[in-house]
N, C-alpha and C positions, 0 to 999 in steps of 0.2 A: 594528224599527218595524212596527208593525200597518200592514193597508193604507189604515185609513182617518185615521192621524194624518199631519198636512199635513206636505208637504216642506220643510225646509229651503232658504232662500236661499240662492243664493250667496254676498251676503253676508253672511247670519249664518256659512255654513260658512267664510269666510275668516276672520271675528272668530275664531271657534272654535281654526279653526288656529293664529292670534296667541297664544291663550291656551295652547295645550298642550291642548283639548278633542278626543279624537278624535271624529271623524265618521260613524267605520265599525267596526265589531268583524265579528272570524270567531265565531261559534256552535260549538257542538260535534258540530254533524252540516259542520261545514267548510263552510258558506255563510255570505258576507258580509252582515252588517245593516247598514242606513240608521240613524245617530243620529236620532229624532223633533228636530222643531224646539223643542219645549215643555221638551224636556231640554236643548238646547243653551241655550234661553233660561234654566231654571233653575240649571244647573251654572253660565253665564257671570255669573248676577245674584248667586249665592253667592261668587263672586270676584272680584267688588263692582264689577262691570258694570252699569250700568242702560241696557237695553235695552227699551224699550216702544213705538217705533217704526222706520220704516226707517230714517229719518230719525237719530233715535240709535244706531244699528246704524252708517251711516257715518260720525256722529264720530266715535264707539269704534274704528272701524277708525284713524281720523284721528291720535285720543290714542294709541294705541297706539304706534302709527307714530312721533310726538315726542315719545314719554317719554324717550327716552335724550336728545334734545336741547335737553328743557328743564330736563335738569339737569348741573352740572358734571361732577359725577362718577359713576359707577351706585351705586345704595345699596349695596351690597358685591361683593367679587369673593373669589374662591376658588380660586387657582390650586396650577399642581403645583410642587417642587422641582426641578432639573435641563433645565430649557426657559424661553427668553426668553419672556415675553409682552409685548405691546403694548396702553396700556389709551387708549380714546378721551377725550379732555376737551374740552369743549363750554362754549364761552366767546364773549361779544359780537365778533361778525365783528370783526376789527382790534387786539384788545387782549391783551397779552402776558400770558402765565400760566407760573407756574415750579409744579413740581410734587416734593414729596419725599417721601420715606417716613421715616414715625416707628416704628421696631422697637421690639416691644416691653421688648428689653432697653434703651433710651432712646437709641439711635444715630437719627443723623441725616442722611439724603444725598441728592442730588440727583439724580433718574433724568433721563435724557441723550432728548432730543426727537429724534424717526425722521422722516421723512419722510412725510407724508398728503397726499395732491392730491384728497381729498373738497371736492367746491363745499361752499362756504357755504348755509343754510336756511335760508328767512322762517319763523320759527315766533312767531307770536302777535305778530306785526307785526313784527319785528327780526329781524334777518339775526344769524344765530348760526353761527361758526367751528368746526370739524374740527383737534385737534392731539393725535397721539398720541404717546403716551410708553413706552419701555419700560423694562419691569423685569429684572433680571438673574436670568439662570439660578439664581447662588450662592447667590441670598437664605434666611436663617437660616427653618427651619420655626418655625412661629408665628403669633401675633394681632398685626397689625401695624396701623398706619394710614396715611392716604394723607391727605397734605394736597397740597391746589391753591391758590395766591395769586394770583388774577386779578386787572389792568388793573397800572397803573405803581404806587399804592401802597395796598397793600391793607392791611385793618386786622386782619381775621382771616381765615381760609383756610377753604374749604368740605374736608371731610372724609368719609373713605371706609373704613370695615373692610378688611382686605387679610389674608387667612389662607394662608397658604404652609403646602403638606399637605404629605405624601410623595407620592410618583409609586407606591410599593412599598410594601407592608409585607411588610415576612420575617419567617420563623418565627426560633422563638431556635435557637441552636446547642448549647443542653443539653437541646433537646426529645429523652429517650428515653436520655438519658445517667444517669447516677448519681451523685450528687455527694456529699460530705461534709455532713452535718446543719448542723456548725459552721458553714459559709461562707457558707449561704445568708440572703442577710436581703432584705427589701423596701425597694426604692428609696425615698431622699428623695425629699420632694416636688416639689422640684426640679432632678431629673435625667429624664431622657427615653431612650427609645430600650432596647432588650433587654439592653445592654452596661451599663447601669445597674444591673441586677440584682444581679449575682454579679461587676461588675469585671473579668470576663475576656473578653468578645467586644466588638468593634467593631461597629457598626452598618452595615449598608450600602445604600443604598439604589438600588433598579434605574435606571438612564437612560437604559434601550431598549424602555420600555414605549410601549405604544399611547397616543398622545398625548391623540386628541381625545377630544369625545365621541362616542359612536359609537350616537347614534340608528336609525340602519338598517341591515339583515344586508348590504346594497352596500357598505357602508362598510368592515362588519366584516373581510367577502374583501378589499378592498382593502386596510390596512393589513394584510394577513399573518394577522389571527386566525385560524383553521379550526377550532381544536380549543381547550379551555380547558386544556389541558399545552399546547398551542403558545404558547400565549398567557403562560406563565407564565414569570417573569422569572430561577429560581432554584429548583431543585427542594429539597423538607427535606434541609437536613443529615441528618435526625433522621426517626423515627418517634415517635410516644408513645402511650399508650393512655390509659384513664380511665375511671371509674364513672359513670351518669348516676341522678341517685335524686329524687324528690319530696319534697322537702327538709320538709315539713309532715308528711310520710306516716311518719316514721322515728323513732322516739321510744325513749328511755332511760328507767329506772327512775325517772330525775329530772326528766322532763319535766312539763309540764304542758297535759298532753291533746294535744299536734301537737309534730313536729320542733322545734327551735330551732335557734341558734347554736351555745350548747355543745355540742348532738350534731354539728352541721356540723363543729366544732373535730374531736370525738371521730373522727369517719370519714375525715376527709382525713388526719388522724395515722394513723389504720389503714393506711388503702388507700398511702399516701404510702409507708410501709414494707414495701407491697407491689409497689413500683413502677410505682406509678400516677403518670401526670402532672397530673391532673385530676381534677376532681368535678363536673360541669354538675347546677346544679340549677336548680326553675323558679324560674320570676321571682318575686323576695322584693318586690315594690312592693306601695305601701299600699292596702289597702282601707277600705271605711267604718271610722270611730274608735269606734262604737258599737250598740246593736240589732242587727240582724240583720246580717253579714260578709258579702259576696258570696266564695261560694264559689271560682268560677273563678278563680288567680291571673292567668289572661290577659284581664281586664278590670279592671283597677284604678282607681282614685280620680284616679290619679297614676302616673306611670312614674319622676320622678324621686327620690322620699323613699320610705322602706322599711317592710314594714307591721309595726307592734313586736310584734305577735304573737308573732314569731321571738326577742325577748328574752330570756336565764335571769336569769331577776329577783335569785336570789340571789348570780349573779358579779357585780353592780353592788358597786363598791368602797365605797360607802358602808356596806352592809349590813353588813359588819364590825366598822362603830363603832357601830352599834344598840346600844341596851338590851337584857335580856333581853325585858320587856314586847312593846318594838315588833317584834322580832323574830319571836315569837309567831303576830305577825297575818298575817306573811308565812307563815309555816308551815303556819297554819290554812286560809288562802287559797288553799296548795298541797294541803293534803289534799285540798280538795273537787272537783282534777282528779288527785288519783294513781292512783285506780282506773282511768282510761280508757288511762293507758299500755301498759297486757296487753291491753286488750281489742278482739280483732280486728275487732269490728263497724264500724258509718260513724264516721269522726271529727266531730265536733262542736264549731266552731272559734269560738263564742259560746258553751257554757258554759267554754273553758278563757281566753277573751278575757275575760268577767266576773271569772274568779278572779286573771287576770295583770294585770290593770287595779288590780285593787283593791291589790293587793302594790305595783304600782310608784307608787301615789298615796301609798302609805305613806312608802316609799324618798323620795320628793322632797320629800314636806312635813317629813322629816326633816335638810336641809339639805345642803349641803357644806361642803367647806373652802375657804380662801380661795384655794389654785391650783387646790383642782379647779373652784373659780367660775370663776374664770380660764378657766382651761381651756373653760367650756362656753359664756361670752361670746365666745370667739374664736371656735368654733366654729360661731356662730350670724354672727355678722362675717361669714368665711366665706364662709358659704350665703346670707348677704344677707337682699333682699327675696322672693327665693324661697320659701325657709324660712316666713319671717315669714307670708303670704300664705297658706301650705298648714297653718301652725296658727292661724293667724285662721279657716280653713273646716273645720276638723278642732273648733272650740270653738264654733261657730255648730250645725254640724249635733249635737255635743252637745246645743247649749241646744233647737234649734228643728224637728230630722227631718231627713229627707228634703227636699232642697232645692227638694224642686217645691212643699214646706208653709208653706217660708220666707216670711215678712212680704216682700212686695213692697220695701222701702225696704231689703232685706238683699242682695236677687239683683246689686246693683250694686255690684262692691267697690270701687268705685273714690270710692262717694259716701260724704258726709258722713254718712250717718245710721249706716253701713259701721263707720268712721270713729270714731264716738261710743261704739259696741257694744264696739269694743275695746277701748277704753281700761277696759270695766266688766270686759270677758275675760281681762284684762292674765296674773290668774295663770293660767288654763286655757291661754292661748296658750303662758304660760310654759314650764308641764305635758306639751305635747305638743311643744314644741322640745327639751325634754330626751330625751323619748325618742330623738326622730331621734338627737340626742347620744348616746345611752348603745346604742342599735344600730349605730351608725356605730364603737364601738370594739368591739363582739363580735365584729362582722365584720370589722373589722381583727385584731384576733386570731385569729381563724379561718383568714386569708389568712398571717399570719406563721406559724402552725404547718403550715399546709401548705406552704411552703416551707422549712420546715424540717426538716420532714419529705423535703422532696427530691423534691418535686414541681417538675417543671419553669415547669408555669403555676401550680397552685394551683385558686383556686372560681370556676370557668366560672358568668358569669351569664347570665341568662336575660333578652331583652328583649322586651315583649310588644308585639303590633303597632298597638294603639290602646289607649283606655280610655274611663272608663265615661261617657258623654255628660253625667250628672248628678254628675261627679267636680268634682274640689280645681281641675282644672287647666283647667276649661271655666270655671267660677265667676270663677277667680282673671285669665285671659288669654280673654277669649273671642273678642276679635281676630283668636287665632292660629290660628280655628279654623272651618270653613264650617260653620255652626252648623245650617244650612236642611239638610244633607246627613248621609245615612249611607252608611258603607262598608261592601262587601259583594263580591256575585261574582252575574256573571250567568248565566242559565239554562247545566248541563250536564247531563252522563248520570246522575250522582246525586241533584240537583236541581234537576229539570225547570221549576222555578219562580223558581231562583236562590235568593241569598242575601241576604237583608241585616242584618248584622250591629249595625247601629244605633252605628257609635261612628264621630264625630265625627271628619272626617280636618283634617290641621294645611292653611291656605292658603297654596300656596305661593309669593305675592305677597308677602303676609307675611313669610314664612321670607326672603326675599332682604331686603326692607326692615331688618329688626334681624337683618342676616349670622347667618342661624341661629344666633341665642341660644339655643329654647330645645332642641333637637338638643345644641348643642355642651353645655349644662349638665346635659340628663339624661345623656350617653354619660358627660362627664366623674363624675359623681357615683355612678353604676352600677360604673364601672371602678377607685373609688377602691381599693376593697380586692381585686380581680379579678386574674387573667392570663391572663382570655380572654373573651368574648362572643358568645351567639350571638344572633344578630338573627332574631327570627321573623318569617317571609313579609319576604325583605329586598324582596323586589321591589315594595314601598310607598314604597320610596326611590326606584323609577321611573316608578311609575303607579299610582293606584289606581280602581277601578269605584265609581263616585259614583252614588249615587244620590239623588235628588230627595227631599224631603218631600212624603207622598199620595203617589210613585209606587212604582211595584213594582220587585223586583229586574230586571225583563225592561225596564224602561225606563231603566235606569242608562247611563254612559258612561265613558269610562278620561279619565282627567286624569294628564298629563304632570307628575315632578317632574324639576327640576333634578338629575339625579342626580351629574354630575359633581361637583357644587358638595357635596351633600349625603356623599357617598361618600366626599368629599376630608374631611371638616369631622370624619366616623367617624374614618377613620383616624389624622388629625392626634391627637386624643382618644387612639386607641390607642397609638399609639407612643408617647407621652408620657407612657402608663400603662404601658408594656413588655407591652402585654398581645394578644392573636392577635383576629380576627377571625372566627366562622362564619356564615355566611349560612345560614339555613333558604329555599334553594331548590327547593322540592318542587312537584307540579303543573304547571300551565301556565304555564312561562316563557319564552320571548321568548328563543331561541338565543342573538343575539347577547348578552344579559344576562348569561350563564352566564361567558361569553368574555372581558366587559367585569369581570365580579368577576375574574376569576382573573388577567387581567392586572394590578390592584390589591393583588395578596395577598389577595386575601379568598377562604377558604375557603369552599366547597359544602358541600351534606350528602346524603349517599345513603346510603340503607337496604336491605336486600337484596331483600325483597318487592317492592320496585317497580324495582331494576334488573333492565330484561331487554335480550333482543336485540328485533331488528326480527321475529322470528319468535315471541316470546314465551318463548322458553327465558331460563332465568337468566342472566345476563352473567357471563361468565369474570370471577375475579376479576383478571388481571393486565391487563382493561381499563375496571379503575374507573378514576376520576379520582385526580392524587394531589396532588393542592390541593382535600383536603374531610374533614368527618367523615365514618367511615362507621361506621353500627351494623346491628344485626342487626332493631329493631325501632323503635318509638317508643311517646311516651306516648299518641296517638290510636288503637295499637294495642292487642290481649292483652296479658300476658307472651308468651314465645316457646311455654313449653307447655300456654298456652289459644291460643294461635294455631294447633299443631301438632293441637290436641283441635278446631279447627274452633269455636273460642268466637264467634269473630268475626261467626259464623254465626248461631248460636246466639240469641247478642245481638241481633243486628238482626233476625229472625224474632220473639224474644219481645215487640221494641217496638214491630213493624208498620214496620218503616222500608225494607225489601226493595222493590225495586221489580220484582223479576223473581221468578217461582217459587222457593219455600226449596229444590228439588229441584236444580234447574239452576245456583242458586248453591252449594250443596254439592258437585257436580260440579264445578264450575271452581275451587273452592278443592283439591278432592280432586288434581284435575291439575296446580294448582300446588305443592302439597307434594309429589307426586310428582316433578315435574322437577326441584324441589331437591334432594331425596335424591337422585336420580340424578345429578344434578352434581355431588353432592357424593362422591358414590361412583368419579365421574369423578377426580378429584381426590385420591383413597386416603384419604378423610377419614370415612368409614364402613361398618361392616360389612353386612351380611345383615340383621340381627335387631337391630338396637341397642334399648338403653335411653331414655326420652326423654331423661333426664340424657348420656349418649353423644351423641344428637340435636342437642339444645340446643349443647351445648361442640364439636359439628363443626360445626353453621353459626359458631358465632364462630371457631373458625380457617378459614373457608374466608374468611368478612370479614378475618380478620387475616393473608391470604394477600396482600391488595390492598396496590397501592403509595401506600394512601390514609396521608397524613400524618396525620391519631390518627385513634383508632378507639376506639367507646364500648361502653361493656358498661351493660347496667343491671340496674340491684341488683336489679329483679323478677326477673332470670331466674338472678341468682345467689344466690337464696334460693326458689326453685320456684315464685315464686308466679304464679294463675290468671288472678287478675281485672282486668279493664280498669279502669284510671285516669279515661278521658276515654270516651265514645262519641259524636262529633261526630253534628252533627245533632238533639242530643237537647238540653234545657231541665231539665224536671223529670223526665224519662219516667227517668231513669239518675241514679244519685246520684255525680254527676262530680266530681272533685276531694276526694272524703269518702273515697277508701280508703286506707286504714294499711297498713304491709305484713305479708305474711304470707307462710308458706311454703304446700307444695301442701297440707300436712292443714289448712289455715285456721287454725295457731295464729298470734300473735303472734310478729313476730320483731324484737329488741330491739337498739339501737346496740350493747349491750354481748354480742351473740349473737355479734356480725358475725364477729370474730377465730376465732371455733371452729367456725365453720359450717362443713362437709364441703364442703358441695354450692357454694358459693362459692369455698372454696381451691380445688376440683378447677378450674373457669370460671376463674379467674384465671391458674392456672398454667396452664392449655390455651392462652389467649392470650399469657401471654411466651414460650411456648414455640413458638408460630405464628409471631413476630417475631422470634425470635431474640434474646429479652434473659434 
């Protein structure tokens, strides 16, 4: 807070605290900030506070205070498996209320009333009763509901969400094992839990984990945490390893212009027979349907539907009942991106979207049969109104741009005029729920052959930590969303100005009111064909830095989510998919947060470059973590031998983005690749004089020395290649998300190189042979 922006009240700073609004932040020179008043007023008015005098400042405090008591039951609850909880119901002082739960498998029972000696409250003139009830440890994990029948004869029952998580999520017990091709298949959709997989493991779940939540590091030391191996419930049976590749960036003979699915199919069947348990690739969610694509897959439209880019038009089952004519036109449509699959230059993800658009309009006005109709009706059932809603604005910004162009009577989906449009869009709407259909089974296929291939998880997806403000899902829900606010990061050592990322964070008043719907329906729909997850920046599921509309990054404030509830809601989701958890917790995270995942099962991620000691040396590897991924680099990095070539450097010097002399920064990277080699030489893991290819394949065994449960390779460094993916901090100045792969002499390197590559089998077998498989 400047000196001259007024102070905060007491009590606004107590409304604040009711809300999860912090007050205070530590800086990056480790001095504490005052939140300004003008942020507190806006952060609390975007989470639909209105506050314009003192006067409404003490009601707010007032409602706050009897929201719980002016309704029966809380808008949802989210508890763990394995611990009684006691839930409050708030009914007319004196009048009797029975309370039961409706499971979702359709049983019925009556929870048994505890004792509460809470007085009675006058809330809005009538004195309102305190009786709690509890629920049982054994309760089945699941979407449950909670009915309450209050007075002597009620006619219908006020009603409550009730979702029983796990307490735990364990890793599978084939993680890092070998199994037979034939055995493995993907769970029905109605089986849950790892031991659904392959039929041979039990599931188990921990019930000595840390109960509560654990908002503050007091809490964390008291409950026993210290350490996030302390905290962990069950160490892996298992190791496993895996590929991490830019799923867009990798392209076969038969692509057209960017990765797709059949090549995703093609490399998890490779690497699967190489014994790989994984493939993490980025995040497949949709981007705009037409003009110009946003590059970044980490800003999407939409987090929950998939961007059909990724499709091979020509595995769609219909194509095979084509004519020769119509056939034709898909071929032609292909040629005019076959050139671009050799060519190592920027990918260009709008002329190969123009040509794969045109093929799949062909394929659909071409028909189906009456059970693949079937088929694609149920499919749409399903997905619901979700679906529906995300191709109603996928056929709107067809007809009309960019949403900011939109006819005013369009911005509101929810009105009639909304309403009217689609009933004219009927087939485009049709059009673009087919592809979600016809992606939704390449990547089912893609997940069935890599566990067939003998992959213990199979395709690690990628979830990205917000989207695009003028996306499908601001349009479609904009309820669920502080619309007044961007998310960001405030002032540090690399930007002294902060961040603001400009993407709309979910309210999470909201999220409690419809028991995280829409959480619970993108995890579930991302994990459908998945056996694992990495959550980027999870720590958006704890707090995120809000900033105001007009204000700057340095005027932002942290807003508290529910994480218990939210954390609980992931994993319920996962287990249900058989699938692991990774948290991308990198940066500045909040100790006890680390402690709080791991006692959940949720995996970490640590990279070699940023694990050190308290002196700056590299961290021995026998004390990484081992509930987390760990790789050697990431995609906002080089590959490993433009990292070792000091590219990093290089880069940020060429775009002005250095905040320190290019001199002194070349220095401290020169030191730091020094102390690696030496550690790693520590460790008999290099010679004197190595090669970079040597270089490279001993930092990945000195990572595959760690008792970290998987551990990632990525395919830039098992194909040589130089160039940075991503260079944060940059817009246009870097052409981010456009590189294809390539080896170090800049050719092209093709899905169907992958099998004979040298320089990848050597990195491959370096790493089972670090692990012992």
């Amino acid at each position: 807070m400047s000196d001259s922006a007024p102070a905060a009240s007491p009590e606004l700073l107590e409304l604040a605290h009711a809300y999860g609004v912090s007050t205070t932040w530590w800086d990056f020179h480790g001095q504490q900030q005052e939140t300004s008043a003008a942020t507190l007023q806006a952060v609390l008015q975007a989470l639909g506070v209105s506050i314009q005098s003192p006067e409404d400042i003490q009601q707010a405090i007032k409602d706050h205070d009897l929201a719980p008591w002016r309704q029966v039951l809380p808008p949802s609850l989210v508890i763990r498996r394995g611990f009684t909880h006691q839930v409050a119901v708030h009914v007319p002082d004196g009048q009797p209320v029975r309370v039961q739960i409706h499971t979702e498998d359709g049983d019925l029972f009556d929870l048994i009333q505890v004792r509460d000696d809470t007085p009675a409250r006058l809330v809005d003139d009538q004195w309102v009763g305190q009786a709690s009830f509890e629920i049982p440890a054994d309760l089945d994990l699941g979407w449950h509901e909670m009915l309450a029948w209050v007075g002597p004869n009620p006619e219908e029952p006020e009603r409550c969400v009730l979702a029983c998580t796990p307490d735990h999520l364990d890793l599978p017990t084939t993680l890092g094992r070998r199994r037979s091709a034939t055995s493995v298949l993907t769970p029905p959709s109605g089986e849950v839990g790892f031991g659904a997989i392959d039929g041979t493991d039990e599931v188990t779940i921990g019930e000595e984990a840390v109960k509560a939540d654990l908002p503050e590091l007091s809490e964390r030391i008291e409950h026993g945490c210290v350490s996030n191996d302390d905290c962990s419930l069950s160490d892996p049976t298992g190791r496993g390893w895996g590929l991490m590749a830019q799923l867009y960036s990798v392209r076969s003979k038969n692509s057209w212009g960017v990765g797709d699915c059949d090549d995703l199919k093609e490399m998890v069947s490779f690497f699967g027979d190489q014994g790989a348990d994984f493939l993490l690739v980025n995040p497949l969610h949709a981007a705009e349907p037409c003009d110009h694509m946003t590059q970044s897959p980490y800003l999407p439209v939409t987090r929950r539907f998939v961007n059909p880019l990724y499709i091979r038009p020509e595995n769609i089952i219909e194509v095979a009942r084509l004519d020769g004519p119509t056939r034709s036109l898909i071929s032609w449509a292909w040629e005019e991106t076959r050139g671009m699959n050799t060519d190592p230059s920027l990918l260009d993800r709008d002329i190969a979207w123009k040509a794969k658009k045109e093929a799949l309009e062909t394929i659909f006005a071409a028909g189906r049969s009456r059970s693949r109709q079937r088929d694609f009706e149920r499919f749409r059932i399903n997905e619901g109104r979700g679906l529906e809603r995300f191709a109603l604005w996928c056929a709107l910004t067809e007809k009309y741009g960019d949403i900011r162009d939109w006819p005013k009577t369009m911005r509101d989906a929810n009105s009639a005029y909304v309403a009217n449009e689609a009933r004219h869009l009927r087939d485009r709407i049709d059009f673009y729920a087919w592809m979600q259909w016809i992606v939704d089974e390449q990547l089912r296929d893609a997940q069935r052959e890599a566990r067939a291939s003998g992959m213990a998880l199979g395709i690690m997806h990628d979830l990205a930590v917000g989207i695009h403000p003028q996306g499908a899902d601001v349009w479609a829900h904009p309820e669920a969303f502080a619309t007044s606010i961007g998310v960001g990061a405030p002032p540090d050592m690399y930007n002294q100005q902060g961040q603001d990322w400009s993407q709309p964070p979910w309210n999470p008043t909201y999220l409690e009111q419809v028991a995280y719907e829409p959480l619970r329906q993108m995890v579930r729909t991302v994990l459908r064909h998945a056996g694992a997850l990495r959550v980027d920046h999870i720590l958006g599921l704890f707090r995120l830095w809000w900033i105001p509309r007009g204000m700057s990054p340095m005027e932002g404030a942290y807003v508290r989510y529910n994480h218990e509830a939210m954390v609980g809601v992931l994993l319920l989701e996962a287990y249900r998919a058989g699938a692991v958890i990774i948290g991308e917790d990198l940066g500045t995270v909040e100790p006890w947060v680390r402690d709080y995942l791991a006692s959940r099962g949720v995996l970490g991620t640590s990279v070699l470059w940023f694990e050190n000691q308290h002196d700056g040396w590299p961290l021995h590897p026998e004390h990484y973590r081992t509930l987390a991924l760990s790789t050697v680099n990431t995609h906002d990095l080089p590959p490993t031998a433009g990292y070792l070539a000091d590219e990093h450097v290089a880069v940020r010097e060429r775009l002005g983005l250095l905040t320190e002399p290019v001199e002194v920064v070349r220095s401290q990277a020169r030191m730091e690749r020094d102390r690696m080699l030496m550690r790693m030489r520590e460790h008999g893991l290099l010679g004197e004089d190595p090669t970079e290819r040597e270089t490279v394949e001993a930092l990945y065994r000195y990572v595959s020395k760690t008792p970290s449960a998987l551990i990632g390779v990525a395919l830039v460094d098992g194909v040589g290649e130089r160039r940075t993916q991503n260079q944060p901090g940059t817009d246009r100045e870097y052409p981010n998300w456009c590189v294809p792969l390539a080896d170090g002499s800049g050719d092209a390197v093709m899905v169907e190189d992958l099998p004979g590559n040298v320089r990848l089998d050597s990195l491959m077998a370096a790493v089972r042979d670090a692990m012992g498989q």
